[in-house]
One Martini backbone bead per residue (centre of mass of N, CA, C, O) as a GRO file, in nm:
protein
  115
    1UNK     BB    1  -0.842   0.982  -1.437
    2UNK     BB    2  -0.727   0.809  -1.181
    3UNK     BB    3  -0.477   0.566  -1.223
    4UNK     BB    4  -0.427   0.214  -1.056
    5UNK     BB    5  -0.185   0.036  -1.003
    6UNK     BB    6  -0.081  -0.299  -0.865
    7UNK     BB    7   0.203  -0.460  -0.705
    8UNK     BB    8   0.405  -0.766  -0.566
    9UNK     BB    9   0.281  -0.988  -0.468
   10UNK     BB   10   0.206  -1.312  -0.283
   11UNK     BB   11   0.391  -1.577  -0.145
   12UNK     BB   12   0.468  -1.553   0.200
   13UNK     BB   13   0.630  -1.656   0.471
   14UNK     BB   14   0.685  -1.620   0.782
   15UNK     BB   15   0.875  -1.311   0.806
   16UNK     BB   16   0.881  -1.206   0.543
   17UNK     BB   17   0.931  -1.048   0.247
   18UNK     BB   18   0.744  -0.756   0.044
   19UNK     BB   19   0.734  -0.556  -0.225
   20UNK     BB   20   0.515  -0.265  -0.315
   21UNK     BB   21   0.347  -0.113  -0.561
   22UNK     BB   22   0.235   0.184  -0.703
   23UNK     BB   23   0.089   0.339  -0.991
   24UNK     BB   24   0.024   0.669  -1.127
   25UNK     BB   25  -0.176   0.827  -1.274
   26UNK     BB   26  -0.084   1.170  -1.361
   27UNK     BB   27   0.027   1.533  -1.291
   28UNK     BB   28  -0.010   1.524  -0.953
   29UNK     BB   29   0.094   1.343  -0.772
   30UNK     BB   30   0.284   1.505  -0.594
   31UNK     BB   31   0.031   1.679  -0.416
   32UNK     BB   32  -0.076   1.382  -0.300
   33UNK     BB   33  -0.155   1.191  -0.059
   34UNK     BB   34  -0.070   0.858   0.027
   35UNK     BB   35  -0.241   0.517   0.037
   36UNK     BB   36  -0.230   0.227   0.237
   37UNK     BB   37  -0.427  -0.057   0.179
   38UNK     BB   38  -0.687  -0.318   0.305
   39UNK     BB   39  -0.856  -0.624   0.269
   40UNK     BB   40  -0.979  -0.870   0.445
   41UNK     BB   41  -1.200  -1.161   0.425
   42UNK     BB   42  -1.477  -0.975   0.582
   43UNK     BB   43  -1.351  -0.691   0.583
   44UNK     BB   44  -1.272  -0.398   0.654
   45UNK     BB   45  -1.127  -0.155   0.476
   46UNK     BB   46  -0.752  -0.052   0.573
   47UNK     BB   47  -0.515   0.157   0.685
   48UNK     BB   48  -0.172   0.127   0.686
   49UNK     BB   49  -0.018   0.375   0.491
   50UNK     BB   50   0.122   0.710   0.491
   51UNK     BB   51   0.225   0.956   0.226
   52UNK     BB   52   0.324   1.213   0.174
   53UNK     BB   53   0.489   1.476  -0.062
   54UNK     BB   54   0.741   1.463   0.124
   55UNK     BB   55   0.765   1.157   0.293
   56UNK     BB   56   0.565   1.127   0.504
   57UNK     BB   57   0.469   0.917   0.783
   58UNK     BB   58   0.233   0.642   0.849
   59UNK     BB   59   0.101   0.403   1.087
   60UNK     BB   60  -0.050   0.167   1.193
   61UNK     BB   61   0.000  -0.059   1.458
   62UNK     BB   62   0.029  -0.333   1.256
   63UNK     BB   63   0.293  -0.215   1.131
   64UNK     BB   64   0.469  -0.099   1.322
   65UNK     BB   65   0.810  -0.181   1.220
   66UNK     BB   66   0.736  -0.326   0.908
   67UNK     BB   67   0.634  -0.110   0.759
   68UNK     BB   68   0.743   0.087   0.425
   69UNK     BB   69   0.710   0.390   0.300
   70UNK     BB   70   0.704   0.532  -0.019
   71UNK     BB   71   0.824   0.736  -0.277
   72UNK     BB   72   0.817   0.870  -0.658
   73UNK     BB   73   0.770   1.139  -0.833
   74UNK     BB   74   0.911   1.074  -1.087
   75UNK     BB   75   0.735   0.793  -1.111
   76UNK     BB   76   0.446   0.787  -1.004
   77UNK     BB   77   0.484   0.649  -0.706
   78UNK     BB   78   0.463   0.366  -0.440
   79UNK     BB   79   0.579   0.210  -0.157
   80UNK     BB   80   0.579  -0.114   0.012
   81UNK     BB   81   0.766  -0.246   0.288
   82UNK     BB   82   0.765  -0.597   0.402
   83UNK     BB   83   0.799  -0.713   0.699
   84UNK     BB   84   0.778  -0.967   0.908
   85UNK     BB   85   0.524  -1.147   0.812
   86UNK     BB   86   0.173  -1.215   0.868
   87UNK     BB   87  -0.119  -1.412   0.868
   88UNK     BB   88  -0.261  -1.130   0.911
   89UNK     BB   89  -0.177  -0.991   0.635
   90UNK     BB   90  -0.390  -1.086   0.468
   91UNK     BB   91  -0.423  -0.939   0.172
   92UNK     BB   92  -0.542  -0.692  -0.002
   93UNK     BB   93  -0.338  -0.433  -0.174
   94UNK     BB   94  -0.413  -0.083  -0.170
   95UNK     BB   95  -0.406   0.228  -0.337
   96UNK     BB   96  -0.442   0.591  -0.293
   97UNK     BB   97  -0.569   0.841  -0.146
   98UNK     BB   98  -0.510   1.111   0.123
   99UNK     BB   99  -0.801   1.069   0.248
  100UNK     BB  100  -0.881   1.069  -0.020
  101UNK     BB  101  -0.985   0.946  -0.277
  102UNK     BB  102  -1.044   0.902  -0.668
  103UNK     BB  103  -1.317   0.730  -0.697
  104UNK     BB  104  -1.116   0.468  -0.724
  105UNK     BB  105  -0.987   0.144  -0.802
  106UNK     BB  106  -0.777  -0.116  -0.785
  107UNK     BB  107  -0.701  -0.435  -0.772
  108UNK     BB  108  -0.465  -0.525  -0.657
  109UNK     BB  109  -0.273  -0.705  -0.416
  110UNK     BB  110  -0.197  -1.033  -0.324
  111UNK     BB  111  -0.143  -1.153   0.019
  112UNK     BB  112   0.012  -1.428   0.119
  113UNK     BB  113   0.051  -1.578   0.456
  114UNK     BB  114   0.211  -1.873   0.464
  115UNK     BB  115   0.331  -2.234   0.551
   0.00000   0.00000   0.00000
């Protein structure tokens, strides 16, 4: 079963950066698409960012121009670089696969944007 770390989470005033990690255990890992998901308080959660095996990203239209998702096949890794954030972005923040998940989740990452 593919277990799932989420890291990097904080507390992060507007306009601030955060970078998310997510630790990926399994030999498989270099063959999946993963997405970075979210889930604010109330909310069904969201895709934010889907990064290909080979690196290619896509972003929900929320984030596009602010985040930049990025993977390190060689330590089963994906990250998420968080620019520019809004009290809007606050939320859980978890990986998976994408599209379809691994069956699991991770705790996710607390991001909470606020002054």
């Amino acid at each position: 079963q593919v277990q799932l770390v989420e890291a990097g989470g904080g507390l992060v005033q507007p306009g601030g950066s955060l970078r998310l990690s997510c630790a990926v255990s399994g030999s498989r890992f270099s063959r999946y698409a993963m997405g970075w998901y979210r889930q604010a308080p109330g909310k069904k959660r969201e895709m934010v960012a889907t990064v290909t095996p080979s690196g290619s990203t896509n972003y929900a239209d929320s984030v596009k121009g602010r985040f930049n998702a990025s993977r390190d096949n060689a330590k089963n890794a994906v990250y998420l670089q968080m620019n520019s954030l809004k009290p809007e972005d606050t939320a859980v923040y978890y990986c998976n696969g994408f599209p379809g998940d691994f069956g699991s989740w991770g705790q996710g990452t607390q991001v909470t944007v606020s002054s």
